[in-house]
C-alpha positions as CSV (number, residue, x, y, z in Angstrom):
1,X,0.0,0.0,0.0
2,X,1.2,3.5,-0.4
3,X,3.0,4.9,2.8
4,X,0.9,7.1,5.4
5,X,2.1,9.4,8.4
6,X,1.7,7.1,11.3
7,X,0.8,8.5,15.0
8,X,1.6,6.9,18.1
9,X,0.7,3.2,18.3
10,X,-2.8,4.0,20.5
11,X,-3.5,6.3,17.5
12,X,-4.8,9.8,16.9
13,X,-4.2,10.9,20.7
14,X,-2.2,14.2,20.0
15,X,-5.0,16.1,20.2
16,X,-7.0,14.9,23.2
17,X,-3.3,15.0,25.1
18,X,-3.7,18.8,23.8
19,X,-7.1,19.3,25.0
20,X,-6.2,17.1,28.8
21,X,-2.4,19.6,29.0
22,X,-5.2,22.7,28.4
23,X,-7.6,21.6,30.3
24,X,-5.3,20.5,33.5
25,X,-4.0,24.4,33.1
26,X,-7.3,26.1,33.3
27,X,-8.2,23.8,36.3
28,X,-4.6,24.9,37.9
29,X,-5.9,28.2,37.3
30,X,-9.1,28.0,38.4
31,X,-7.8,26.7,41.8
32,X,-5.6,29.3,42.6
33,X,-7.5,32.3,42.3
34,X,-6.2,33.4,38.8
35,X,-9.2,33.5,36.8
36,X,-12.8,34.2,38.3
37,X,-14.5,32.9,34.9
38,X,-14.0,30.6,32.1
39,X,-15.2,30.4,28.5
40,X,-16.6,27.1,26.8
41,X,-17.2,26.6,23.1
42,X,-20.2,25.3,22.5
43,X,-22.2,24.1,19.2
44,X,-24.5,28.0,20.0
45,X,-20.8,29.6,20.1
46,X,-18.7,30.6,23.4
47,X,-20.3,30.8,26.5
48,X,-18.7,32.8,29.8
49,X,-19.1,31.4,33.3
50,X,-18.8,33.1,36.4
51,X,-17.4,31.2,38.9
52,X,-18.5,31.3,42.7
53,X,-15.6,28.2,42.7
54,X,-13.4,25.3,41.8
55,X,-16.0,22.8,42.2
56,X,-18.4,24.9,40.4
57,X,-15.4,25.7,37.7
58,X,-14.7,22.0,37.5
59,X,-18.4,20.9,36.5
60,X,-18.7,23.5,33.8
61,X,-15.1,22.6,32.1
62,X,-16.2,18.7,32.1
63,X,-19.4,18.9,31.1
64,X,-18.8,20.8,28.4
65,X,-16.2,17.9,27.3
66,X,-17.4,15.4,24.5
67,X,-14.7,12.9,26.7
68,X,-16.4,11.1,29.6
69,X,-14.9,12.5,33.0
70,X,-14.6,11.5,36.2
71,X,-13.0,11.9,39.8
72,X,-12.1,8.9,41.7
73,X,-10.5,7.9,45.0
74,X,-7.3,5.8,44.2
75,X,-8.9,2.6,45.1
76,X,-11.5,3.4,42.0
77,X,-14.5,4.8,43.8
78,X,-16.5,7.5,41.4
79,X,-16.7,10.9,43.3
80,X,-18.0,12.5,40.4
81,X,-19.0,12.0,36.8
82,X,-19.9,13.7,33.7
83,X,-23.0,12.9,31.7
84,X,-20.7,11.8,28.3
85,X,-19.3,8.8,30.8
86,X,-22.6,7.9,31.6
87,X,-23.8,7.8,28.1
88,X,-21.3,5.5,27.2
89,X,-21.6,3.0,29.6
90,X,-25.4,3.5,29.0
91,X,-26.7,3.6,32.6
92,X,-28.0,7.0,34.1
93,X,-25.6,9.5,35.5
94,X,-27.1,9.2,39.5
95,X,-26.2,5.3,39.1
96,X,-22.7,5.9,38.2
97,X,-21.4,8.2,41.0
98,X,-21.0,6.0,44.2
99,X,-19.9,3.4,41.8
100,X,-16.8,2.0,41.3
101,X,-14.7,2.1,38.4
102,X,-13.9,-1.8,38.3
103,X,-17.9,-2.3,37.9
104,X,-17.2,-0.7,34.2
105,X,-14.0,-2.3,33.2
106,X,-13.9,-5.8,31.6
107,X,-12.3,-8.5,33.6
108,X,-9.3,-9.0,31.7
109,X,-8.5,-5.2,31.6
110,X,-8.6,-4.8,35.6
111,X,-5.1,-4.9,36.2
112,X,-4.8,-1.6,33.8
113,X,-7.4,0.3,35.5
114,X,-5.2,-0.6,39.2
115,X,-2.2,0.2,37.5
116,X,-3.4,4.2,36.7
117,X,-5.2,4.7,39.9
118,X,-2.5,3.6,42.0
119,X,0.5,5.4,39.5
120,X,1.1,9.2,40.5
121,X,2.0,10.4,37.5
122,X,-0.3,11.0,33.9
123,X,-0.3,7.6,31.9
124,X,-3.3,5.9,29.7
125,X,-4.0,2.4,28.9
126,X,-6.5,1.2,26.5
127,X,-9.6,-0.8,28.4
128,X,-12.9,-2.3,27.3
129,X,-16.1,-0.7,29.3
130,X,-18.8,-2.5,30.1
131,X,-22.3,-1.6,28.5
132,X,-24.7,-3.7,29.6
133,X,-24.0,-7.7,29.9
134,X,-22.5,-8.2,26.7
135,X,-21.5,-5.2,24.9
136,X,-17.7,-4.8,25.4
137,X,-16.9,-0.7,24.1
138,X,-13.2,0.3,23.5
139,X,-11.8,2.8,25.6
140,X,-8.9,5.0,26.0
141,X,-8.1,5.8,30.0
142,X,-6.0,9.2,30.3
143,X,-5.4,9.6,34.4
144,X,-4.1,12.8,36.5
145,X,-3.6,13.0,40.0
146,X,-6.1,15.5,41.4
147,X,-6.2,17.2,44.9
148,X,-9.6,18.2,46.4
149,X,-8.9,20.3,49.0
150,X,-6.3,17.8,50.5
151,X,-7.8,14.7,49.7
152,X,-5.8,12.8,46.9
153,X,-7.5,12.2,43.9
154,X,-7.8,10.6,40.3
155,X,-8.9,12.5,37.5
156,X,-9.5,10.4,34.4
157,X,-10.6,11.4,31.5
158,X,-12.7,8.4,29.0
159,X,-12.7,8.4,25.2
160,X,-15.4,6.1,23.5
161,X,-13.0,4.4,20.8
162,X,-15.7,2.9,19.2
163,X,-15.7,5.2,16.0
164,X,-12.3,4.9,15.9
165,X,-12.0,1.2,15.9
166,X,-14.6,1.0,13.3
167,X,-12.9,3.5,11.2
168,X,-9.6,1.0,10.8
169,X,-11.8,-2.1,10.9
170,X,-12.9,-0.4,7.3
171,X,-9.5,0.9,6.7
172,X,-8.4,-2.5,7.3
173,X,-11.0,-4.4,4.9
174,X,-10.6,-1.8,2.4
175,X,-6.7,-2.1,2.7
176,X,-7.4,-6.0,2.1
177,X,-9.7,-5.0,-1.0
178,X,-7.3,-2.8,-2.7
179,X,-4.5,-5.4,-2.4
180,X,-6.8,-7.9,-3.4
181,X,-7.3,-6.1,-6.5
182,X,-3.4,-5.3,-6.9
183,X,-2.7,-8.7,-6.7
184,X,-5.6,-9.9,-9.7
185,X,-4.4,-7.6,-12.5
186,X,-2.3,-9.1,-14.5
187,X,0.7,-6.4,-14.3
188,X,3.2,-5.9,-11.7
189,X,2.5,-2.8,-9.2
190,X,5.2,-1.1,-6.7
191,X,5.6,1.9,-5.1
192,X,9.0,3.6,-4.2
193,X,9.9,6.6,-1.5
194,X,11.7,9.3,-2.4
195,X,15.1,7.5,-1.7
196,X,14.0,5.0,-4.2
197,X,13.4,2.4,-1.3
198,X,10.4,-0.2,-2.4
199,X,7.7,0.4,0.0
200,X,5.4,-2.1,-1.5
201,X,4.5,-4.2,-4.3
202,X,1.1,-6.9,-5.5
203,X,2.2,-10.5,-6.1
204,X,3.1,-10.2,-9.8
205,X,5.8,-8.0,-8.7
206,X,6.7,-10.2,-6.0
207,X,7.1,-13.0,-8.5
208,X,8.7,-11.2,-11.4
209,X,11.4,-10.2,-8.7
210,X,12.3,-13.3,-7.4
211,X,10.6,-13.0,-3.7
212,X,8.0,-14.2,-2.0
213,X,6.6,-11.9,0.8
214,X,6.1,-8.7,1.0
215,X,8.3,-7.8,3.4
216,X,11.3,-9.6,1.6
217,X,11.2,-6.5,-0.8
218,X,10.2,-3.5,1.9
219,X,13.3,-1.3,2.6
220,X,15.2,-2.2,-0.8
221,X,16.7,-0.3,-3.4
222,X,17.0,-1.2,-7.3
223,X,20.6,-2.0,-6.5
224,X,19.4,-5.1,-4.3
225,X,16.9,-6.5,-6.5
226,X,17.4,-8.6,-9.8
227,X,17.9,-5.8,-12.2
228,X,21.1,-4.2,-10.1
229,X,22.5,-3.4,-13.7
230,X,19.7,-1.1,-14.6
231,X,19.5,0.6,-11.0
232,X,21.1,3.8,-11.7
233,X,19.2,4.2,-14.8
234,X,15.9,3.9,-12.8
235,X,16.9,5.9,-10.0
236,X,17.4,8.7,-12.5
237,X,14.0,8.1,-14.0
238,X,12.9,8.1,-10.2
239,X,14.2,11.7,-9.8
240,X,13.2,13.1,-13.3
241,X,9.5,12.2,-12.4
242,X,9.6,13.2,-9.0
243,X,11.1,16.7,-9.7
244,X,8.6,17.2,-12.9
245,X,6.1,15.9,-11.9
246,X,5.7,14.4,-15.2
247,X,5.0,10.5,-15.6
248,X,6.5,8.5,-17.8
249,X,4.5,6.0,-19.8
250,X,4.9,2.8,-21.9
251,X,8.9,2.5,-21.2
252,X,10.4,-0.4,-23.1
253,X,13.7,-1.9,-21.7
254,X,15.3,-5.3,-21.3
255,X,15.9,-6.4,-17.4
256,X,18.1,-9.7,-16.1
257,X,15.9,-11.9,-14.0
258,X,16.5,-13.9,-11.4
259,X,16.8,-16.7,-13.7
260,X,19.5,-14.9,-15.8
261,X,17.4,-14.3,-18.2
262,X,16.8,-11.2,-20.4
263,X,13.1,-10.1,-20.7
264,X,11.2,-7.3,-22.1
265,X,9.9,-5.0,-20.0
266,X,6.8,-2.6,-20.4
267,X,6.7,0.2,-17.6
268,X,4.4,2.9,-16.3
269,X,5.8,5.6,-13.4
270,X,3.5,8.1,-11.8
271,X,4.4,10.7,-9.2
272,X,3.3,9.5,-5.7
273,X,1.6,12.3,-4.0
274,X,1.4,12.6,-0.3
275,X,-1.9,13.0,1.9
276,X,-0.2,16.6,2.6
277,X,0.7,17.4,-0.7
278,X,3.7,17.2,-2.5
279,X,5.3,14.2,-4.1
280,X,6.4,11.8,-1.9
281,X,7.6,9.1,-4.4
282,X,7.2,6.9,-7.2
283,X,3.9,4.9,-8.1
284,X,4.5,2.6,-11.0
285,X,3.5,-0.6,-13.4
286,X,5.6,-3.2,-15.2
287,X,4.3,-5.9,-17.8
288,X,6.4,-8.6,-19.2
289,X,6.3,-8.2,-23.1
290,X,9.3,-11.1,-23.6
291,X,6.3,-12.9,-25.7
292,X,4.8,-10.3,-27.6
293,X,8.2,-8.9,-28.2
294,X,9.3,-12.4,-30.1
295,X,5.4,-13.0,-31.1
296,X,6.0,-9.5,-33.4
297,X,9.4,-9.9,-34.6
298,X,8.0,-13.5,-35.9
299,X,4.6,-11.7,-37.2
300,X,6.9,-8.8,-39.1
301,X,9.2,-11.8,-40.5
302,X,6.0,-14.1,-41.6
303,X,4.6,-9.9,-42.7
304,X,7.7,-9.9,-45.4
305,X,7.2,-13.1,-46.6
306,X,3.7,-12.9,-47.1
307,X,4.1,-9.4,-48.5
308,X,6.6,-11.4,-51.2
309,X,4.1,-14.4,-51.6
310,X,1.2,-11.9,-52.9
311,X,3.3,-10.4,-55.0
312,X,4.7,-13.6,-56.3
313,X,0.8,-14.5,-56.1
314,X,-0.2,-11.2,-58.2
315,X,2.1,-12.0,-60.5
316,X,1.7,-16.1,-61.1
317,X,-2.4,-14.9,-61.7
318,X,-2.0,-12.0,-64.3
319,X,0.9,-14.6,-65.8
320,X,-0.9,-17.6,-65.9
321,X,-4.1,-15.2,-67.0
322,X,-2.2,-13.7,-70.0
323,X,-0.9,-16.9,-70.9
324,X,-3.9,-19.1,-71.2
325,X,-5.7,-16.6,-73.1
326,X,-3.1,-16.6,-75.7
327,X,-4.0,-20.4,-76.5
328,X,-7.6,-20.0,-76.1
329,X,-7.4,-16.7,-78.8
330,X,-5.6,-19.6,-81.2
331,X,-8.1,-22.5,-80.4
332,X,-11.6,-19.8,-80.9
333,X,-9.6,-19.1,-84.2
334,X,-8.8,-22.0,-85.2
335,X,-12.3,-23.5,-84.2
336,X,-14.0,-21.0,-86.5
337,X,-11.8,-21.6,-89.0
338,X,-12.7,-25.3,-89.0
339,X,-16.4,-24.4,-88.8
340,X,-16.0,-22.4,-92.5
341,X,-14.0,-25.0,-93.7
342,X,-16.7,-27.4,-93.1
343,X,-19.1,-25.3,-94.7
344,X,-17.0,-25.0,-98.0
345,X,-17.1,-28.9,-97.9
346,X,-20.8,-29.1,-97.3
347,X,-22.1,-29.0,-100.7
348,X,-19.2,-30.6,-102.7
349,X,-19.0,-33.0,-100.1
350,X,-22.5,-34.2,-101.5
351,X,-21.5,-35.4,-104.9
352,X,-18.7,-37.3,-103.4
353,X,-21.3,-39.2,-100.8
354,X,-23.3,-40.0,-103.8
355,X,-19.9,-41.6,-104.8
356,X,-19.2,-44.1,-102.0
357,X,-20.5,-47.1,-101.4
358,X,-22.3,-47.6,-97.4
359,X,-21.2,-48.3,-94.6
360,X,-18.7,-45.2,-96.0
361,X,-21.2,-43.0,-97.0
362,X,-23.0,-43.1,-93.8
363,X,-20.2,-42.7,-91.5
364,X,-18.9,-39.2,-93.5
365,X,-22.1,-37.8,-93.4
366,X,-22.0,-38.4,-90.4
367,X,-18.5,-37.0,-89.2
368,X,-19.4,-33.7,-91.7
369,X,-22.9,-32.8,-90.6
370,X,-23.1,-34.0,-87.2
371,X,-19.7,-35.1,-85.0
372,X,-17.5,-32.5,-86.2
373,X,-19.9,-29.4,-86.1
374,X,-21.0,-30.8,-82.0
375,X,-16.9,-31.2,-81.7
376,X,-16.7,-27.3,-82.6
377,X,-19.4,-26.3,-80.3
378,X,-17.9,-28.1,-77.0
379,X,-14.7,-26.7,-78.1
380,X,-16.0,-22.9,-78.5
381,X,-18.1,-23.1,-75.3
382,X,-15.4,-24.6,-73.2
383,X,-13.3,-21.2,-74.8
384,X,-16.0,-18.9,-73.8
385,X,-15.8,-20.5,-70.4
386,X,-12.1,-20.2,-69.9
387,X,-12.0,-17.0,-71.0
388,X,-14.5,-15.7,-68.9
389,X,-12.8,-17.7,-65.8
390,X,-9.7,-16.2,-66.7
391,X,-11.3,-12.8,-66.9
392,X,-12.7,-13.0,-63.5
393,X,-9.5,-14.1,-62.4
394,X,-7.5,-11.2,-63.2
395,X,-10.6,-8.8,-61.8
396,X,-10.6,-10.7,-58.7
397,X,-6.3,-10.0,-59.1
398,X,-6.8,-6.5,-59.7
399,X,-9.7,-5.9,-57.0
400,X,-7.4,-6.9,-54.3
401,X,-4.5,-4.4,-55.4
402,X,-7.2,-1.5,-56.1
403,X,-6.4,1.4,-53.5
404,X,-9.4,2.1,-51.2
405,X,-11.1,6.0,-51.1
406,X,-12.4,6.2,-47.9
407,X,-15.3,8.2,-48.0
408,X,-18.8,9.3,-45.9
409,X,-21.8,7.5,-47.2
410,X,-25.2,7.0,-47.2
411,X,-25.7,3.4,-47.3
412,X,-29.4,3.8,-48.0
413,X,-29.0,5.6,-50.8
414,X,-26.0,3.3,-52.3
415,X,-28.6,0.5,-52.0
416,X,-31.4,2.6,-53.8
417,X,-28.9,3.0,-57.1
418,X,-28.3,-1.0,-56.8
419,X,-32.0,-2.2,-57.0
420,X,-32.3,0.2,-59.4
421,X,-29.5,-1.7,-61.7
422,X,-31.5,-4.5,-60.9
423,X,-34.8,-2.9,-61.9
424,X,-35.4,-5.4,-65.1
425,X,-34.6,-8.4,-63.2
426,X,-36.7,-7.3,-60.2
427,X,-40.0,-6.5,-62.2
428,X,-39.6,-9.6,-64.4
429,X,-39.2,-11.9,-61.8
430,X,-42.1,-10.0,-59.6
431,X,-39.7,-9.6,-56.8
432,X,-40.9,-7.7,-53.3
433,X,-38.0,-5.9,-52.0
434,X,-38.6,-5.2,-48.2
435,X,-35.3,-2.3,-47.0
436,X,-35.4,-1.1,-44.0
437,X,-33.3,2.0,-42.4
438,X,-29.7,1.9,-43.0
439,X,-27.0,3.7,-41.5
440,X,-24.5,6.3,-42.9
441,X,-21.1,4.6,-43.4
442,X,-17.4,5.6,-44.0
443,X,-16.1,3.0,-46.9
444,X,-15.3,2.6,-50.5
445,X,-18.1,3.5,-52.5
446,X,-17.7,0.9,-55.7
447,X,-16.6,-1.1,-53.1
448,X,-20.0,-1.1,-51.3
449,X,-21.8,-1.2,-54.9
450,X,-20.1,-4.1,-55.5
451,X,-21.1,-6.4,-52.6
452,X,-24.8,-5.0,-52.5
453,X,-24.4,-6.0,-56.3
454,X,-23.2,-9.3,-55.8
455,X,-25.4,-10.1,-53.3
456,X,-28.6,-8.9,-54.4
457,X,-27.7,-10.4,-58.0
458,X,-27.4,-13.6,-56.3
459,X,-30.5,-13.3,-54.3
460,X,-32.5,-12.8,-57.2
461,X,-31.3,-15.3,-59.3
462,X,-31.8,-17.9,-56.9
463,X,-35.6,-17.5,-55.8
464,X,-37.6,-20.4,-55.5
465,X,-40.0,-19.8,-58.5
466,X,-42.9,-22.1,-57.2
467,X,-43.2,-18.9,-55.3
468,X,-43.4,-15.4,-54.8
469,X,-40.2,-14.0,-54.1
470,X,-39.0,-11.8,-51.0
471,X,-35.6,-10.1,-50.1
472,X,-35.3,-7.8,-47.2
473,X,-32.5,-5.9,-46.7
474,X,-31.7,-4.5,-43.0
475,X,-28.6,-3.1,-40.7
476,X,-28.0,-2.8,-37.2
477,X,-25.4,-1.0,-35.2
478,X,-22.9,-2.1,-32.2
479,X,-20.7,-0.7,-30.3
480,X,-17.8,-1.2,-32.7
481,X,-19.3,-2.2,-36.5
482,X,-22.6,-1.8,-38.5
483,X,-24.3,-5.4,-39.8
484,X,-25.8,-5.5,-42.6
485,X,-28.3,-8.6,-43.4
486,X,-29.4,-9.6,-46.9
487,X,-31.9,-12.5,-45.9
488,X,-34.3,-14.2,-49.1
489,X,-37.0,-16.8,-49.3
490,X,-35.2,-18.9,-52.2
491,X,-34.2,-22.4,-52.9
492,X,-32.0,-22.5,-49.9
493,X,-28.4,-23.8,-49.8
494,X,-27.7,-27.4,-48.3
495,X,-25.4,-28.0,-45.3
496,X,-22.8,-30.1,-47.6
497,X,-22.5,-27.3,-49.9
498,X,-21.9,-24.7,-47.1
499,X,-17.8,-24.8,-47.7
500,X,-18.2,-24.4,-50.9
501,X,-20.1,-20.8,-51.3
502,X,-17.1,-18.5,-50.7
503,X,-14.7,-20.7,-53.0
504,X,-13.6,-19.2,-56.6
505,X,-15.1,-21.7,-58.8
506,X,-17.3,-22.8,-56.6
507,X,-21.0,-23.1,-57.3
508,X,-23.6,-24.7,-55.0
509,X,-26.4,-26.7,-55.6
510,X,-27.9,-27.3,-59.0
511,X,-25.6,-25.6,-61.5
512,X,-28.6,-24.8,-64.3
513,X,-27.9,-21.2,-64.0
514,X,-24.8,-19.4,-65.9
515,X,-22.3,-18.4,-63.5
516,X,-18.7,-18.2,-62.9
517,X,-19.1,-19.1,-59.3
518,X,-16.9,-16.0,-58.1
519,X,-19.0,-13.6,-56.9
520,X,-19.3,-14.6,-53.3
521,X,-15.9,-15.0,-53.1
522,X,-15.1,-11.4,-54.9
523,X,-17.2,-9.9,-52.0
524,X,-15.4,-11.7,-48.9
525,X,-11.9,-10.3,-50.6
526,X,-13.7,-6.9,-50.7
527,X,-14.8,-6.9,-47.0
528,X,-11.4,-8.2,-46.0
529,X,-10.0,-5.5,-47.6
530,X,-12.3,-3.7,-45.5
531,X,-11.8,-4.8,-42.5
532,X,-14.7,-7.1,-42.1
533,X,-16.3,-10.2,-42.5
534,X,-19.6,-12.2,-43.8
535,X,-20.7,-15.3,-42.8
536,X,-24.0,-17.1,-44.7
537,X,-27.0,-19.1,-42.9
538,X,-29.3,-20.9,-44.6
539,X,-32.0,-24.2,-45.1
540,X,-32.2,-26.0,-48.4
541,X,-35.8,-24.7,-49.5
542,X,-36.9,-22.2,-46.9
543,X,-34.2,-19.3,-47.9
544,X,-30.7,-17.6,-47.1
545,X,-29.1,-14.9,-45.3
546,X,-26.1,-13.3,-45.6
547,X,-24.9,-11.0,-43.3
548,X,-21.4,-8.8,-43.2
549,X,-19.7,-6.6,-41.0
550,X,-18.2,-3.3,-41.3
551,X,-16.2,-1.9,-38.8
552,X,-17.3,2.2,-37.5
553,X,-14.3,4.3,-38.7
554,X,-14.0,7.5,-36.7
């Protein structure tokens, strides 16, 4: 815990000694003639007394005392009491004078009580009073010797501790709270003097140190713990702070353990201030980094290489992209070359079937007007189709190298000029469209287009049509992104096919519908790119929904 002024060990007495030293003067006074009145602060202000004489003087200083007090003989007889005793032993004030003292005093404490009445000189001793059978109250006995006219007396003077020990009680538990708390968090806490002298620590500290108990590191300096190397370096950082007044923050340095070993260090150091004012020393925080330090030299290794694998990546695509359409240029030429060279054969071709005998005849007729024409059209569709794979390809390469323009927007609005685009299939297919309120947005604008594009596109084309179509499109806001939900009531998308949906060249389900199959995966590069996510849920016949996330910039 941070240091605190400590009093004497019974604890805040200094001023009730005051008030006893003040109030032993005025009675001094009072009994030899020097003053004829005396004044008493009240909670209605001062009040003056005139004084006929000390007995009368003595009543009015005690009663006006928020101390119990009391004259007694020396073997513990009550002469006299005040009514603040009698309200903390709780009896009434006529029952307490005649009384004696050891009626009030718990057993145990009986030895203290003989001890002040018989000593001659001012002492105190803490005692437990009596209140009742079974309520024990704390009590601090402060006892003068008194003369009544030449009668020798005991004055003591009673203060209820009770407050008091309550007070530390819930020092004490909340002492035990905070270092409970200090020793949960998962970074090491200490807290230096101003001679740099550890003061105390939480058990992370303890253990990061080398120690054990907290009183193994009290009283030490940097130059006796682990890290002696470093321990004129921190004390300079000690006396920086403390003289600023400036903290320092987020400190990197390597420390020797116990172990020998080098680790990473992570530190915080506050000024201490004192309940007075003023800095009284150094409040600070350590975290071990050792692993994050390696985990991010490995992540900023495996960074270069991956930075060199998508280039090599970029590359191999646009490479392999250029170089197959070269081929499938040749083959759609030379296929439609082929197709006009059968033609030119078609008709001269018949006078020379007329010429050959069967099964001949049957079998070139058959290669010229049948085999080799349905030969050309596998071979020019299978073009088309690599050329538009190859084409989506080289978007899908040039997509993820597009730089992003960050931008304000109305996400609403965005959606509005998508269903538009998709007006003719919309109205042709007799889709509803259900939107509700969407959100303004910082992103890419053709970025955005793009995945509402894809998305709706994909909707639409997929809708059941045994019946009438729904899309709805909705967003919600959290604390950290905006989701957006694209849910229809189409054919569905089975469980088995559910690893397949965000695959280039992947198509799910029944492929009867021209597609490339990379349209779902073109958006989840996008929203990478982005810095978020989708994910897809759906049952084979009921419908689908996709949902993404985009994270609030800002």
């Amino acid at each position: 815990m941070p240091p605190e002024t400590r009093e004497d060990p019974l604890g805040r007495n200094r001023d009730l000694q005051e008030r006893l030293d003040a109030a032993e003067e005025t009675l001094h006074a009072l009994r030899s003639g020097e003053v004829d009145a005396v004044v008493v602060s009240g909670p209605d202000g001062d009040r003056v007394y005139a004084l006929k004489g000390a007995d009368e003087a003595y009543r009015v200083m005690v009663e006006s005392m928020a101390e119990g007090a009391l004259t007694l003989t020396r073997d513990g007889l009550i002469l006299f009491s005040n009514g603040q005793f009698a309200s903390i032993v709780g009896i009434p004030l006529e029952r307490v004078i005649g009384s004696s003292m050891h009626d009030f005093i718990a057993a145990e404490d009986a030895p203290l009580l003989r001890a002040l009445l018989s000593g001659r000189v001012r002492t105190q001793a803490e005692v437990r009073l009596k209140r009742g059978s079974a309520v024990l109250v704390p009590a601090l006995l402060s006892a003068n010797t008194l003369f009544l006219e030449v009668t020798e007396c005991v004055c003591l003077v009673v203060t209820d501790l009770s407050d008091l020990r309550r007070a530390e009680e819930e020092l004490s538990r909340s002492r035990q709270m905070l270092q409970l708390v200090l020793d949960t968090i998962p970074l090491g806490v200490f807290w230096k003097d101003r001679d740099g002298r550890y003061l105390g620590c939480n058990l992370r500290f303890l253990a990061d140190s080398g120690f054990s108990a907290h009183d193994e590191i009290a009283g030490r300096g940097d130059s006796e713990m682990p890290w002696k190397e470093q321990a004129e370096h921190f004390r300079e950082d000690d006396r920086r702070i403390m003289e600023t007044g400036q903290p320092q923050i987020g400190h990197e340095g390597l420390v020797v353990g116990t172990d020998g070993v080098r680790r990473w260090l992570r530190s915080n150091k506050v000024p201490l201030p004192g309940s007075a004012g003023g800095v009284i020393g150094v409040l600070g925080t350590h975290e071990d980094i050792t692993e994050s330090k390696r985990a991010a030299e490995k992540l900023q290794r495996y960074s270069a290489q991956l930075a060199v694998t998508n280039e090599d990546l970029k590359r191999f695509t646009q490479i392999v992209s250029h170089d197959l359409r070269a081929p499938l240029v040749n083959l759609q030429g030379f296929s439609t070359e082929l197709r006009h060279s059968i033609d030119t054969l078609r008709k001269p071709g018949e006078a020379l079937l007329a010429n050959l005998a069967e099964p001949e005849r049957g079998a070139v007729a058959q290669a010229l007007q049948a085999t080799i024409p349905e030969a050309l059209g596998f071979i020019e569709d299978a073009v088309t189709r690599m050329d538009h794979l190859t084409g989506a390809l080289l978007r899908l390469s040039r997509a993820g190298q597009r730089v992003f323009r960050m931008e304000e927007l109305d996400a609403s609005a965005l959606l509005q000029e998508t269903l538009r685009t998709l007006g003719h299939q919309i109205r042709s297919g007799n889709v509803a469209i259900e939107t509700g309120p969407l959100p303004r947005i910082t992103s890419d604008r053709d970025a955005i287009e793009q995945i509402f594009g894809n998305l709706l596109d994909n909707a639409i084309k997929y809708l059941d049509p045994q019946r009438p179509g729904h899309i709805e499109v909705a967003a919600e806001e959290t604390a950290d992104a905006i989701v957006f939900r694209v849910r229809d009531n189409g054919r569905g998308i089975a469980e088995d096919d559910m690893d397949k949906i965000f695959q280039p060249f992947r198509r799910a389900g029944p492929q009867d519908l021209p597609g490339e199959g990379m349209g779902l995966a073109f958006v989840r590069m996008l929203l990478h790119r982005l810095g978020g996510r989708i994910e897809c849920h759906s049952e084979l016949g009921v419908g689908t929904t996709f949902g993404f996330t985009l994270p609030k910039v800002g």
